[in-house]
MOPAC internal coordinates of N, CA, C and O (Angstrom, degrees):
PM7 1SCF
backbone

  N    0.0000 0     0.00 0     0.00 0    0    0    0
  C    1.4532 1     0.00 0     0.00 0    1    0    0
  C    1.5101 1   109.04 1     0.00 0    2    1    0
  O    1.2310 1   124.75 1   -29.56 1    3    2    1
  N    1.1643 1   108.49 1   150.44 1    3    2    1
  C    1.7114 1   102.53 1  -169.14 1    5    3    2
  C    1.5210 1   105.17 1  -104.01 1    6    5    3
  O    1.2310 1   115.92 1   165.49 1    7    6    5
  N    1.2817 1   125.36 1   -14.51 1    7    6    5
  C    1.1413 1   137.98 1  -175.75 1    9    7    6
  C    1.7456 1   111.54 1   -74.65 1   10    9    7
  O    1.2310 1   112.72 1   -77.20 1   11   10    9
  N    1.2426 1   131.35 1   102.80 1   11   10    9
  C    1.4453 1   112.77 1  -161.11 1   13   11   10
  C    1.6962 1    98.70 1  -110.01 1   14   13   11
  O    1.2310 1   124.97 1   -22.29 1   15   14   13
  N    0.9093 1   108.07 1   157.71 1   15   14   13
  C    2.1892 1   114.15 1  -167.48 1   17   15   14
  C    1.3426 1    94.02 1   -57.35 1   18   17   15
  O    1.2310 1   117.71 1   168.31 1   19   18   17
  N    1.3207 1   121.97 1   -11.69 1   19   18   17
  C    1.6900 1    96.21 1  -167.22 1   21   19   18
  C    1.8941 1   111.41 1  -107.85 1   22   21   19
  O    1.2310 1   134.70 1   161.07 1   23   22   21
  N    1.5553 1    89.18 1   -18.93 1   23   22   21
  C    1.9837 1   116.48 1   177.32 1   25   23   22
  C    1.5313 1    95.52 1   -66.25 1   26   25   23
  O    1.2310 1   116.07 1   144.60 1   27   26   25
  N    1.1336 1   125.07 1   -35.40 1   27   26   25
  C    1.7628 1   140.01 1  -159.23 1   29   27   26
  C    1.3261 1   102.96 1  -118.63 1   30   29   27
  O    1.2310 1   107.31 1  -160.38 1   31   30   29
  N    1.5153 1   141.26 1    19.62 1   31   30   29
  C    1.3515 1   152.04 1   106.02 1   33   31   30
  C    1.3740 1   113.08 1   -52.82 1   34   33   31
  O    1.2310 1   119.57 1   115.84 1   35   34   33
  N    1.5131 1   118.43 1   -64.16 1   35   34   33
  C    0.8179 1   129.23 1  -144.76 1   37   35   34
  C    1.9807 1   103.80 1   -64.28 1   38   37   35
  O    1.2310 1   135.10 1   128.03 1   39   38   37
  N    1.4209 1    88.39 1   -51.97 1   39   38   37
  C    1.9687 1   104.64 1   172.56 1   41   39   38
  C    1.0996 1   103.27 1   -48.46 1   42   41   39
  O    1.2310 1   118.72 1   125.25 1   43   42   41
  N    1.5504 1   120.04 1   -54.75 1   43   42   41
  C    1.7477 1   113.91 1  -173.08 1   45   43   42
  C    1.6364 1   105.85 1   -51.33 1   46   45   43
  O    1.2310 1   120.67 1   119.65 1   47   46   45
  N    1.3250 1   116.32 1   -60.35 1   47   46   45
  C    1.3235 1   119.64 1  -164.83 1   49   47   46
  C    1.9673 1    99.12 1   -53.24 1   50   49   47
  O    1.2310 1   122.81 1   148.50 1   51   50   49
  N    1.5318 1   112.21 1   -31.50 1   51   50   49
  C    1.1670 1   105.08 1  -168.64 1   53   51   50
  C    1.7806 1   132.41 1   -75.82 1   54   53   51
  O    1.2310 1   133.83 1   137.47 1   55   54   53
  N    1.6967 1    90.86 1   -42.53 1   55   54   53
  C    1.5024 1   120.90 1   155.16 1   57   55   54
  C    1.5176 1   138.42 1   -81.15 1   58   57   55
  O    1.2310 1   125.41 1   157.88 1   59   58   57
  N    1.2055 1   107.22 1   -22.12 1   59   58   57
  C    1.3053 1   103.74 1  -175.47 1   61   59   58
  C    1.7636 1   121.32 1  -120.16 1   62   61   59
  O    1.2310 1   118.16 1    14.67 1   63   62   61
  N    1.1051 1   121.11 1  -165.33 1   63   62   61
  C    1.2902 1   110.94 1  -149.38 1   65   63   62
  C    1.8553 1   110.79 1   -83.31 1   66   65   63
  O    1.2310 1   141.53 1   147.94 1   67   66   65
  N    1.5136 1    75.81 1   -32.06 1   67   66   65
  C    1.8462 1   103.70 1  -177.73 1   69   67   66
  C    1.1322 1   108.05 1  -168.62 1   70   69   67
  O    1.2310 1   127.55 1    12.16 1   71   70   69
  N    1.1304 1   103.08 1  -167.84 1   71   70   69
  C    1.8056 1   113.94 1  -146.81 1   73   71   70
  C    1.2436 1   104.91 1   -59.80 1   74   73   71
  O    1.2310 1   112.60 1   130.05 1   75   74   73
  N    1.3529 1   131.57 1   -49.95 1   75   74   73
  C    1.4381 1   144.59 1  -132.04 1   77   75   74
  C    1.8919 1    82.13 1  -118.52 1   78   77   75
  O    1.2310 1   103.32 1   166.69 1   79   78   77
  N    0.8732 1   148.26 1   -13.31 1   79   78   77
  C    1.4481 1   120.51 1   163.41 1   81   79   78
  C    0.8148 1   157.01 1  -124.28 1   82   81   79
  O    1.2310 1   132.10 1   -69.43 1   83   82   81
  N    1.5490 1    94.24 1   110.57 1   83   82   81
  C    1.5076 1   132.06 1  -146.31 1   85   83   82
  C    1.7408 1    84.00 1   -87.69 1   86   85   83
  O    1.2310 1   110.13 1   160.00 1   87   86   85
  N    1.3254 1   136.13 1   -20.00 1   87   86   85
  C    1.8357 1   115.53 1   171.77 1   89   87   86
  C    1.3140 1   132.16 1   -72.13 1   90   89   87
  O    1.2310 1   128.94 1   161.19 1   91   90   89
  N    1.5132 1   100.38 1   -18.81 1   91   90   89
  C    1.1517 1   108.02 1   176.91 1   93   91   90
  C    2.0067 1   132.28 1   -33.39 1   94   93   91
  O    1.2310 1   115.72 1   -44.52 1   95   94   93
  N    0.9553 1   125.72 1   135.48 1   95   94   93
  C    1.6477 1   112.47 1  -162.28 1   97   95   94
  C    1.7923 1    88.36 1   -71.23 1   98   97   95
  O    1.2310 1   107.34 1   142.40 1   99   98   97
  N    0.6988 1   141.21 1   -37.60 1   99   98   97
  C    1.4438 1   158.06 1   179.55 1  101   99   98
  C    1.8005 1    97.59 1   -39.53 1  102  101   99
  O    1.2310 1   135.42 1   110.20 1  103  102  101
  N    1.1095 1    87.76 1   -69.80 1  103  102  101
  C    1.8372 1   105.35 1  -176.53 1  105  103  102
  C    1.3464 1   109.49 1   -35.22 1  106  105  103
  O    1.2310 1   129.10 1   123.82 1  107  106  105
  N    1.7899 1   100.07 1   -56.18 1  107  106  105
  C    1.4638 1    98.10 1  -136.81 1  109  107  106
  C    1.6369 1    95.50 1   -88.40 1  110  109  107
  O    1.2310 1   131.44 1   169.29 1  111  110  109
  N    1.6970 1    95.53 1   -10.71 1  111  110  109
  C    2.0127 1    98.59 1  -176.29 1  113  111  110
  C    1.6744 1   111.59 1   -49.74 1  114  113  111
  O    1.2310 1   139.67 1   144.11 1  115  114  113
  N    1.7914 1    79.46 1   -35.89 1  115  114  113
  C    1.5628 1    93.80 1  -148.77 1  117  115  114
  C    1.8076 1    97.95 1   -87.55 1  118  117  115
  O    1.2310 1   114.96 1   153.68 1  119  118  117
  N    1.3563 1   127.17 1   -26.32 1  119  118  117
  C    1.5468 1   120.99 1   134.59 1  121  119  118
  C    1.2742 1   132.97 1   -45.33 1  122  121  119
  O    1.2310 1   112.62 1  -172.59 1  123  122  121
  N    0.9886 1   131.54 1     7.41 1  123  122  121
  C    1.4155 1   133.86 1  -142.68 1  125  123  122
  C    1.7337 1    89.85 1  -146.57 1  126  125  123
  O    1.2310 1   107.83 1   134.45 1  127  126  125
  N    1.6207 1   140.33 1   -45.55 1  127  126  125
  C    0.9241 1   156.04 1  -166.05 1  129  127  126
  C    1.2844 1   104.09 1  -106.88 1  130  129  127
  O    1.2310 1   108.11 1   171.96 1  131  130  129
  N    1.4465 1   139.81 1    -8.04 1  131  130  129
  C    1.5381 1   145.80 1   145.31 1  133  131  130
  C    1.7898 1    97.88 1   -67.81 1  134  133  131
  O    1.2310 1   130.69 1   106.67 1  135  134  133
  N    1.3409 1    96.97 1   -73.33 1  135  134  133
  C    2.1952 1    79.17 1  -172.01 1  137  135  134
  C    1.1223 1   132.75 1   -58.89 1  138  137  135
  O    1.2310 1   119.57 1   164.46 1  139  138  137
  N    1.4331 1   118.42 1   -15.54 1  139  138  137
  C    1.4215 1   148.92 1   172.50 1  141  139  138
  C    1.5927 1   104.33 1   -44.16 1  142  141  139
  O    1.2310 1   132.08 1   114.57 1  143  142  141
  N    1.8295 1    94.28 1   -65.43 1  143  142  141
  C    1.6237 1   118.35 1  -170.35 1  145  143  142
  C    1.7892 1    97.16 1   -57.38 1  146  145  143
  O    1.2310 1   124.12 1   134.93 1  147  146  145
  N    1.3899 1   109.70 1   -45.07 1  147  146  145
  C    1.2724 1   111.19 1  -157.68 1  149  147  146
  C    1.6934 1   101.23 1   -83.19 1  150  149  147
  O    1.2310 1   127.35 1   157.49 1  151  150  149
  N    0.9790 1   103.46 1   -22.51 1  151  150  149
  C    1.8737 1    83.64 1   174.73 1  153  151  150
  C    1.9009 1   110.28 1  -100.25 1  154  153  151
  O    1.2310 1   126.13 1   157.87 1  155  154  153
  N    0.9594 1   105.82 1   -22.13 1  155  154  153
  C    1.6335 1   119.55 1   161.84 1  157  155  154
  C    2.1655 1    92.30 1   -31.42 1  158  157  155
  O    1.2310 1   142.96 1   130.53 1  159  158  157
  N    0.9991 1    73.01 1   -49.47 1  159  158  157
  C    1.5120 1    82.22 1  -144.81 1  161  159  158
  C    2.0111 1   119.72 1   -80.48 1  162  161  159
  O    1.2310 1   136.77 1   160.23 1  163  162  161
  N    2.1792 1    85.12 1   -19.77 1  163  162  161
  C    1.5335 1   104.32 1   163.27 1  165  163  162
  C    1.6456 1   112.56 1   -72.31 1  166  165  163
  O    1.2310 1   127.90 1   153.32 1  167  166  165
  N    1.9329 1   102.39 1   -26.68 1  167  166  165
  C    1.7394 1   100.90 1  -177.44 1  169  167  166
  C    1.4732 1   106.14 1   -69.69 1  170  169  167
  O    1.2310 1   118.65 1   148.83 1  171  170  169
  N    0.9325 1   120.17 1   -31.17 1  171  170  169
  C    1.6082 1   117.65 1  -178.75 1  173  171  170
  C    1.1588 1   115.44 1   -44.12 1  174  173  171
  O    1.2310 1   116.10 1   111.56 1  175  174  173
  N    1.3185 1   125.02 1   -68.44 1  175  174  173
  C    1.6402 1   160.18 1   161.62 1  177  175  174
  C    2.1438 1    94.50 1   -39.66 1  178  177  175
  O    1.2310 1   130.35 1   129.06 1  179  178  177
  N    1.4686 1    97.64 1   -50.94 1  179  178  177
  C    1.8164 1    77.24 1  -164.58 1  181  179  178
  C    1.4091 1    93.70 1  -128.11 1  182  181  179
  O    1.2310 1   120.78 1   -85.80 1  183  182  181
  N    1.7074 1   116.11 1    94.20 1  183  182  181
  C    2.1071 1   101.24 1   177.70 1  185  183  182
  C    1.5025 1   112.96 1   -73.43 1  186  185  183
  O    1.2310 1   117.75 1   154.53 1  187  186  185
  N    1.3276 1   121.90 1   -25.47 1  187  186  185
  C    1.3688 1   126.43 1   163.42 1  189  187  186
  C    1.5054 1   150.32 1   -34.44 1  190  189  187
  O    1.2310 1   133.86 1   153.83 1  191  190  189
  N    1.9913 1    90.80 1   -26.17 1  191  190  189
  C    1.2052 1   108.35 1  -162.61 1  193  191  190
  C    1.3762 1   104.95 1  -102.74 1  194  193  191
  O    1.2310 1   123.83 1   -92.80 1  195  194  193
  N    1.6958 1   110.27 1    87.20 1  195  194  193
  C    1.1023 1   118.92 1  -168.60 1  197  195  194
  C    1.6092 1   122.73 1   -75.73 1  198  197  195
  O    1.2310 1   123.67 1   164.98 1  199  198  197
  N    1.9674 1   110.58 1   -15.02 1  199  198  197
  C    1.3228 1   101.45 1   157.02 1  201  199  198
  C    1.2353 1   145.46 1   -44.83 1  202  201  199
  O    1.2310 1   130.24 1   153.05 1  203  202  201
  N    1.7359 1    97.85 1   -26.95 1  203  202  201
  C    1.3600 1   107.20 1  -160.44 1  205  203  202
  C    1.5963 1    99.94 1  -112.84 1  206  205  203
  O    1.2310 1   123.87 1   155.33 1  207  206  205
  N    0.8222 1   110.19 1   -24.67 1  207  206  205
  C    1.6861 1   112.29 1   159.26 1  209  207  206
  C    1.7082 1   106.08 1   -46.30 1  210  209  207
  O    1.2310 1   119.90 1   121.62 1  211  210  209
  N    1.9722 1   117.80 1   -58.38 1  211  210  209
  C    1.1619 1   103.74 1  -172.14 1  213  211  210
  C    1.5885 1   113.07 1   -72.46 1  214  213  211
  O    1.2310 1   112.07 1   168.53 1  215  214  213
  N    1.3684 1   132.56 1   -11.47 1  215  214  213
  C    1.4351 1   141.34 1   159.14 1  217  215  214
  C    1.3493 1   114.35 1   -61.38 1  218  217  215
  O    1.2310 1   112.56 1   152.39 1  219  218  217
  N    1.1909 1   131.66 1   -27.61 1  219  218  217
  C    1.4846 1   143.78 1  -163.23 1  221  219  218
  C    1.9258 1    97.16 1   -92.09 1  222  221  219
  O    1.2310 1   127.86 1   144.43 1  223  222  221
  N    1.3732 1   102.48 1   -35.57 1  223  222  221
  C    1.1493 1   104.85 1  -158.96 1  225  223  222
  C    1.6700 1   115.65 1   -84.54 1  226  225  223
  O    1.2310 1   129.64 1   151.94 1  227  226  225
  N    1.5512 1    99.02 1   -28.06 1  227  226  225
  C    1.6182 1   136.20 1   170.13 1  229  227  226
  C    1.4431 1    99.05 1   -71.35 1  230  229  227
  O    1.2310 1   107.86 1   146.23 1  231  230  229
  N    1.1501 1   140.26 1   -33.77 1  231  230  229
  C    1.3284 1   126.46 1  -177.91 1  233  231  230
  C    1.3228 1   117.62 1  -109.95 1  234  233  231
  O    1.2310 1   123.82 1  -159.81 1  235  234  233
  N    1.3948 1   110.28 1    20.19 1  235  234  233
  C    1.7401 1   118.07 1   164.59 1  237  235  234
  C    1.3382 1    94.09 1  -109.77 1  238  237  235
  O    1.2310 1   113.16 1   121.54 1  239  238  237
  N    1.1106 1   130.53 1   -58.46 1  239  238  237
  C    1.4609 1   128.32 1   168.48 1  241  239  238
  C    1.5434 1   111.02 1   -20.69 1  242  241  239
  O    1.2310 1   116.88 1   107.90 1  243  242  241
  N    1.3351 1   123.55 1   -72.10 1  243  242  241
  C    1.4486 1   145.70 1   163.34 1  245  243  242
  C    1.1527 1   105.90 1   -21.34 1  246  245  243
  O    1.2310 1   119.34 1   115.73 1  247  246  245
  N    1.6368 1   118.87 1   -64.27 1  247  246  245
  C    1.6445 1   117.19 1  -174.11 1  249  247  246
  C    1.6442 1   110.41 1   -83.64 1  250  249  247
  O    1.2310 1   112.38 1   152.69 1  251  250  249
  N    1.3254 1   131.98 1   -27.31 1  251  250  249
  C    1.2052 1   127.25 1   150.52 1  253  251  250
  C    1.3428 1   125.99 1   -18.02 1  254  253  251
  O    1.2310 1   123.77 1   114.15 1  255  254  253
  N    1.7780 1   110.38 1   -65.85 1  255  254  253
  C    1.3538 1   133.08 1  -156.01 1  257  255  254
  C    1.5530 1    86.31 1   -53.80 1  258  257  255
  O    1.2310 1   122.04 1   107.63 1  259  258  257
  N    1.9814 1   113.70 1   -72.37 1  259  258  257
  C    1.6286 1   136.46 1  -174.44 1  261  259  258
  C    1.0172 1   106.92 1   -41.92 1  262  261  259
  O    1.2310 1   109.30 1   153.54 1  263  262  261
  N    1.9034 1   137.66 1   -26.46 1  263  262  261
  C    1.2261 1   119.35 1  -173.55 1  265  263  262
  C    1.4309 1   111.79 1   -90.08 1  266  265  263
  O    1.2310 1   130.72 1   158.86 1  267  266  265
  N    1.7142 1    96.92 1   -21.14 1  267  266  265
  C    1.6300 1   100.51 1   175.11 1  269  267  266
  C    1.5497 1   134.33 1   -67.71 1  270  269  267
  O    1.2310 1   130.42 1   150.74 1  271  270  269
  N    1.3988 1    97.51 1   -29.26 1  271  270  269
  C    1.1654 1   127.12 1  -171.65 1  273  271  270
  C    1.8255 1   100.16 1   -81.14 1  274  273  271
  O    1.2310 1   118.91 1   165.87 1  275  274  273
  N    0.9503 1   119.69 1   -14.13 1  275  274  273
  C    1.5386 1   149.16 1  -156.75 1  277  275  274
  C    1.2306 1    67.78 1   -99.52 1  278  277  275
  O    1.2310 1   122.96 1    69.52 1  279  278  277
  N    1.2408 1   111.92 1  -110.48 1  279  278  277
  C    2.0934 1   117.36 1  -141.04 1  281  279  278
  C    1.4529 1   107.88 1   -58.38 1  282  281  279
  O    1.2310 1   112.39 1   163.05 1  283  282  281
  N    1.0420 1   131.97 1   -16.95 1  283  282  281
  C    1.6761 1   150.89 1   175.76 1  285  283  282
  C    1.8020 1    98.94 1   -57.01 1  286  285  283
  O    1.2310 1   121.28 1   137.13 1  287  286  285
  N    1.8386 1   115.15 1   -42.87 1  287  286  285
  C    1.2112 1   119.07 1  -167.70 1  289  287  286
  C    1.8386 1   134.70 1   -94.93 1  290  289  287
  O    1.2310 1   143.37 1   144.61 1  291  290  289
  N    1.9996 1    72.20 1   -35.39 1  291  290  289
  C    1.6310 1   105.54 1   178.37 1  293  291  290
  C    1.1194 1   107.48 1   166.45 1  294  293  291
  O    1.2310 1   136.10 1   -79.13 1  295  294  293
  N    2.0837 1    86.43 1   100.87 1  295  294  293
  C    1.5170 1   118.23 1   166.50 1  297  295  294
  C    1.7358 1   141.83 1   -45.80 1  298  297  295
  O    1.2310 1   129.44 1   171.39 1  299  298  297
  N    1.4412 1    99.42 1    -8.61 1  299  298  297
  C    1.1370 1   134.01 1  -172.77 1  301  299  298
  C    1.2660 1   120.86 1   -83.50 1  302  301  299
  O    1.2310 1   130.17 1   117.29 1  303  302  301
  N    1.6239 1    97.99 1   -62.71 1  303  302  301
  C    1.7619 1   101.77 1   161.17 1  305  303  302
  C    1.1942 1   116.61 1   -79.46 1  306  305  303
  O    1.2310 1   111.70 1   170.61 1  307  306  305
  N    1.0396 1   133.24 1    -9.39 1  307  306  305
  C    1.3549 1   138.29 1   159.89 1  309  307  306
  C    1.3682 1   117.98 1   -57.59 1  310  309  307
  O    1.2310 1   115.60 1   159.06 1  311  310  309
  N    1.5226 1   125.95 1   -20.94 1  311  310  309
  C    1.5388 1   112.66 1  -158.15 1  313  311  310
  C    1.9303 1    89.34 1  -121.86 1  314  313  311
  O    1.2310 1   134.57 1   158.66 1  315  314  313
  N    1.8427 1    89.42 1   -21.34 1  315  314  313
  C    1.3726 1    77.07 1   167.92 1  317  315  314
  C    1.6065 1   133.89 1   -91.33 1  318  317  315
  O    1.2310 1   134.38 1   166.88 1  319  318  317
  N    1.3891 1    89.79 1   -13.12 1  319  318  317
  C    1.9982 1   101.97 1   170.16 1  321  319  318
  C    1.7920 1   106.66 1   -81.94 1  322  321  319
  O    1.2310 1   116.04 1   160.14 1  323  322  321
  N    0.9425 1   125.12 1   -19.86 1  323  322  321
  C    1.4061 1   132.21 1   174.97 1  325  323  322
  C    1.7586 1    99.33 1   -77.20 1  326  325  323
  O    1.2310 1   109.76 1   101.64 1  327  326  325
  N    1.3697 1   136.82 1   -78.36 1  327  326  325
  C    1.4871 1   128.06 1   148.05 1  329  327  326
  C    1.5467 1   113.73 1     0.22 1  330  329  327
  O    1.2310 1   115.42 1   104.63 1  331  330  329
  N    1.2748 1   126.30 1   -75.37 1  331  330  329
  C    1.3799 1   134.24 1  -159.23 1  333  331  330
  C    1.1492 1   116.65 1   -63.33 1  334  333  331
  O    1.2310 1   123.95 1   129.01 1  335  334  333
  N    1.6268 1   110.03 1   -50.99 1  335  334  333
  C    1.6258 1   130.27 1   171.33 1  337  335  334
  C    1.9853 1   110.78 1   -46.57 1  338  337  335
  O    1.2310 1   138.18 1   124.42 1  339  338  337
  N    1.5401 1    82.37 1   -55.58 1  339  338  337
  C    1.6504 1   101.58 1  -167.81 1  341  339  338
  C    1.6368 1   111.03 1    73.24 1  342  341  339
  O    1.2310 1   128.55 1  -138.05 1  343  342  341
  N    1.7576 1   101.14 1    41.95 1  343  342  341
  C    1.5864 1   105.98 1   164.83 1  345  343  342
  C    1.6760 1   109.43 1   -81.79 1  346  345  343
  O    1.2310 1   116.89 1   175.83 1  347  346  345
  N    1.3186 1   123.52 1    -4.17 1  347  346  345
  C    1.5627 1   106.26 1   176.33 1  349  347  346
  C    1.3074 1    79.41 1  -138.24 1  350  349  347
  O    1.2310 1   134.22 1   -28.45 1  351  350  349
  N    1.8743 1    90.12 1   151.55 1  351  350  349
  C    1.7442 1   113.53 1   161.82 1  353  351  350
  C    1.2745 1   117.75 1   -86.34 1  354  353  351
  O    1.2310 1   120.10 1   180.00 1  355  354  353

């Protein structure tokens, strides 16, 4: 897992409100945009590995849904968690 207890402290403390929330839509984008980066980056290294392509592909989907559901609620944190991430240019 690429996510290590202390990388996934670190996001909570960064995204979310306090320590413990890890539900936050905020949180989980920004969990969601760490494994993203990290298998982005295993396809480079392996184009073959079409498991993980369909896992790669399932967990943009995933953060899609949260970002939609995001600007749908409050456009605000939306443009500012999109900024922070640096998922759009």
């Amino acid at each position: 897992m690429v996510l290590t207890k202390e990388r996934k402290q670190e996001i909570v403390r960064e995204f979310g409100n306090n320590e413990k929330d890890t539900g936050n839509s905020d949180v989980q984008i920004a969990f969601l945009t760490e494994r993203i980066s990290h298998l982005t980056a295993h396809m480079k290294n392996n184009p073959k590995d079409h498991h993980t392509r369909y896992g790669l592909l399932k967990l943009v989907g995933q953060r899609r849904s949260l970002l939609d559901y995001l600007k749908a609620n409050d456009i605000e944190r939306y443009r500012i968690l999109i900024k922070k991430l640096k998922i759009r240019k």
